[in-house]
C-alpha positions in Angstrom: 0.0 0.0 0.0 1.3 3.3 -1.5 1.6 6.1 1.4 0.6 9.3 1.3 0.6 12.5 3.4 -1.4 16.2 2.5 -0.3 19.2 5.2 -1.3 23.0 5.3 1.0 24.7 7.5 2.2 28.1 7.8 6.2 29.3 6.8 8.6 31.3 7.8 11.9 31.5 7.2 15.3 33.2 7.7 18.5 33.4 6.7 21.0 33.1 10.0 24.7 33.8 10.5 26.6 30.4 11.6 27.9 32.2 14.8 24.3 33.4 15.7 22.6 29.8 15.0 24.9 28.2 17.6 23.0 30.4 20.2 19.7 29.7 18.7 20.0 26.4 18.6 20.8 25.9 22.1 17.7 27.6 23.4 15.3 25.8 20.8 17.2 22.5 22.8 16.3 24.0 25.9 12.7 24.2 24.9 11.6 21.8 22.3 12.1 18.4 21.1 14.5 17.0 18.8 13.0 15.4 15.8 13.3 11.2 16.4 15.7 11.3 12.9 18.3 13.9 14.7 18.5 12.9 18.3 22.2 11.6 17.7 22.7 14.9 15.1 22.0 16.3 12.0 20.3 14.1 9.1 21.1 14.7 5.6 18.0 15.6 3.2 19.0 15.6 -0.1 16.5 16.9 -2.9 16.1 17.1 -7.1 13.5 19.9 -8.2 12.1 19.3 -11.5 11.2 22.1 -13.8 9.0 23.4 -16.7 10.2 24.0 -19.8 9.9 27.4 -19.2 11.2 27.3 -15.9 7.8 29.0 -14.7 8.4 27.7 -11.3 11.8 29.3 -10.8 10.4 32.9 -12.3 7.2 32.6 -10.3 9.7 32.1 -7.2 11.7 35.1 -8.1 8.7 37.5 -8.7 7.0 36.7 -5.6 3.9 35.0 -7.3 1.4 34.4 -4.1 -0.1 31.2 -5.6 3.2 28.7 -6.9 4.5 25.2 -6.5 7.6 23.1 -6.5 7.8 19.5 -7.4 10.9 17.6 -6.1 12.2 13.8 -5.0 13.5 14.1 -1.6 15.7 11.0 0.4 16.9 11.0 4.1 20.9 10.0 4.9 20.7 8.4 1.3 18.3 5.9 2.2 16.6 4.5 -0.7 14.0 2.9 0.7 12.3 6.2 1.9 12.0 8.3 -1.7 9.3 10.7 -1.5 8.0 12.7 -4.0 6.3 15.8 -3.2 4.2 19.1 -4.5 4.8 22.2 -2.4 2.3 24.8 -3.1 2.4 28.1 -1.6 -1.2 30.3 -1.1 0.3 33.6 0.3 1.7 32.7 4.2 -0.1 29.4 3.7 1.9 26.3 2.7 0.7 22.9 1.1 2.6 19.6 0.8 1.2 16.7 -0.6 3.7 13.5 -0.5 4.1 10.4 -1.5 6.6 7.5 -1.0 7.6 5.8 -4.2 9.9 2.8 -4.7 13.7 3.6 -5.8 13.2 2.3 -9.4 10.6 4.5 -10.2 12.6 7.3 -9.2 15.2 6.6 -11.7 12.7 6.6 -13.8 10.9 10.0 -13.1 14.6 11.1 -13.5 14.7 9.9 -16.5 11.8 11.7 -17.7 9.2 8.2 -17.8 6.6 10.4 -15.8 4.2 6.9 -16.8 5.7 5.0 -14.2 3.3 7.2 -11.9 0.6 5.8 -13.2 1.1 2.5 -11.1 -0.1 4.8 -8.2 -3.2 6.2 -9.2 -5.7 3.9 -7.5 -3.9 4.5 -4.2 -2.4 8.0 -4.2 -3.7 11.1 -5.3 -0.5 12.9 -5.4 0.1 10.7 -8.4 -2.4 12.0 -10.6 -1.4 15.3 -10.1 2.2 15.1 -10.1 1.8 13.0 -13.3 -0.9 16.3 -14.8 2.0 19.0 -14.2 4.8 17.6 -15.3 3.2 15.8 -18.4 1.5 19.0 -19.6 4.8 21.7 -18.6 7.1 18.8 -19.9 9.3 19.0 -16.4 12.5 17.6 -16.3 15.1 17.7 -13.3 16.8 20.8 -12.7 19.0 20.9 -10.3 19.9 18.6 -6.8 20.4 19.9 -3.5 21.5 18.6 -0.2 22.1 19.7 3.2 22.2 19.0 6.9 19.0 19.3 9.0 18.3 19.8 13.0 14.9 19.8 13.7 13.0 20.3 16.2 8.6 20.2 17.2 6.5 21.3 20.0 2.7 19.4 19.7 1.2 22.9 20.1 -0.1 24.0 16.5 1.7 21.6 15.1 5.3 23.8 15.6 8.2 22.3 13.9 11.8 24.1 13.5 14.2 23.2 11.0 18.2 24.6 10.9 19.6 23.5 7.7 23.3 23.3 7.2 26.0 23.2 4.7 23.6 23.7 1.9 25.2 22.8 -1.2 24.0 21.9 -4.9 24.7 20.7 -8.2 23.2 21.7 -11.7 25.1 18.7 -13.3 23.9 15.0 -11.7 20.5 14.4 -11.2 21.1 10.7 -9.8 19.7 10.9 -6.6 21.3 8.0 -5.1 24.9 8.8 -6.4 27.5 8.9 -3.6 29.9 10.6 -6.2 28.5 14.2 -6.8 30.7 17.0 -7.0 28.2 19.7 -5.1 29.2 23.2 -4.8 28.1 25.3 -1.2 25.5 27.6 -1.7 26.1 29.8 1.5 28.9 28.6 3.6 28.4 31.4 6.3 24.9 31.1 7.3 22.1 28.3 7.9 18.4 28.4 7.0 16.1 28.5 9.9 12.2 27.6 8.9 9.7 27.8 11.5 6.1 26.2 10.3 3.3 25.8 12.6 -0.9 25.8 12.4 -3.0 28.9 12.7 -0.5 30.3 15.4 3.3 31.1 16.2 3.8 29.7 19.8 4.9 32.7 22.5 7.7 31.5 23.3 9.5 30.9 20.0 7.8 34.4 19.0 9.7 35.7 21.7 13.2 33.9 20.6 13.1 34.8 17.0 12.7 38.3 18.6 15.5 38.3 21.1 18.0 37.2 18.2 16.6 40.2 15.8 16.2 37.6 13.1 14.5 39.4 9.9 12.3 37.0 7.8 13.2 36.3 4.3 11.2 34.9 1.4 14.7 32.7 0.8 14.6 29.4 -1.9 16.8 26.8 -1.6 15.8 26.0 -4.9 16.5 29.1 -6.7 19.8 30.1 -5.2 20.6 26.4 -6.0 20.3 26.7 -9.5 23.3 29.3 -9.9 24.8 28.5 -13.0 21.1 28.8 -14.4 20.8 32.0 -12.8 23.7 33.9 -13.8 23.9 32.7 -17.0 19.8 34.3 -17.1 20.7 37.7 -15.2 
């Protein structure tokens, strides 16, 4: 049985100096949970974004467009037998992510451009028939890879989960998501990403954190600052 998962959450994010996340961190310890895939440290999370032909994603991302998506295979510590695939859609502040897990082969083959192999999952996994809709009608093709090191941590209030990624780093050049031979290049070296997503509310406390550090929110894509060859080569 194929599984599935839908979420609406709300986003923030920001953009944090390495020195500064050190302190950060060690108060979101103090008061929230680690994630069970980081109790003993960070976890990898390693990503390929596929794209339109005419890379509307990437230009809605860079204009701001409210209403937008993102379609990506996503793997933990290079574990093959958790590949997800997944269709973030953003409605102003709110977010929506609908995933599935599929098996290893027919990732290769999605890579591959052999978007039919979703078509095994319709009867059990919604995701599938819209995943297979997009990218068979923009003609989406994989457009860049991107890994990084994740602490996370949640709070059962609202639904609060806090992510520090690390080390971010991509690659424009393989799209072979299981490869342990890819020559990635770091994205920003200096500084981490810190998303805060919750339901309906921002807790007090973390409110009152994110405020004591002076963190300014960002509207920052791993995605699009991932794709910098693409980007230069554009601007």
């Amino acid at each position: 049985m194929n599984k599935e998962f839908s979420a609406f959450r709300s986003e923030i994010k920001y953009v944090v100096p390495i020195e500064k996340a050190v302190y950060i961190n060690e108060r979101l310890a103090g008061m929230m949970q680690r994630d069970n895939y980081c109790m003993n440290g960070a976890y990898s999370v390693r990503s390929v974004y596929f794209e339109a032909a005419d890379d509307g994603d990437f230009f809605d991302k860079l204009a701001g467009v409210n209403i937008r998506k993102k379609i990506r295979l996503r793997i933990y510590n290079n574990d093959k037998s958790l590949c997800k695939l997944e269709i973030k859609q953003k409605y102003g502040e709110i977010q929506k992510k609908d995933s599935m897990v599929i098996d290893a082969a027919d990732a290769c083959e999605l890579l591959q451009g052999n978007f039919s192999v979703l078509k095994d999952y319709f009867n059990n996994a919604e995701t599938s028939v819209k995943a297979y809709s997009i990218m068979m009608h923009g003609c989406y093709r994989p457009a860049v890879q991107i890994e990084y090191d994740r602490l996370a941590y949640k709070y059962p209030m609202y639904d609060t989960r806090v992510t520090l990624d690390m080390n971010i780093r991509s690659s424009e050049t393989n799209m072979d998501i299981f490869s342990h031979s890819i020559n990635f290049v770091p994205i920003m070296p200096e500084n981490i990403v810190l998303e805060v997503k919750f339901n309906k509310k921002l807790i007090g406390f973390l409110s009152d954190v994110l405020g004591q550090f002076g963190l300014t929110q960002e509207s920052y894509s791993k995605y699009c600052y991932g794709r910098k060859v693409y980007y230069d080569s554009v601007y």
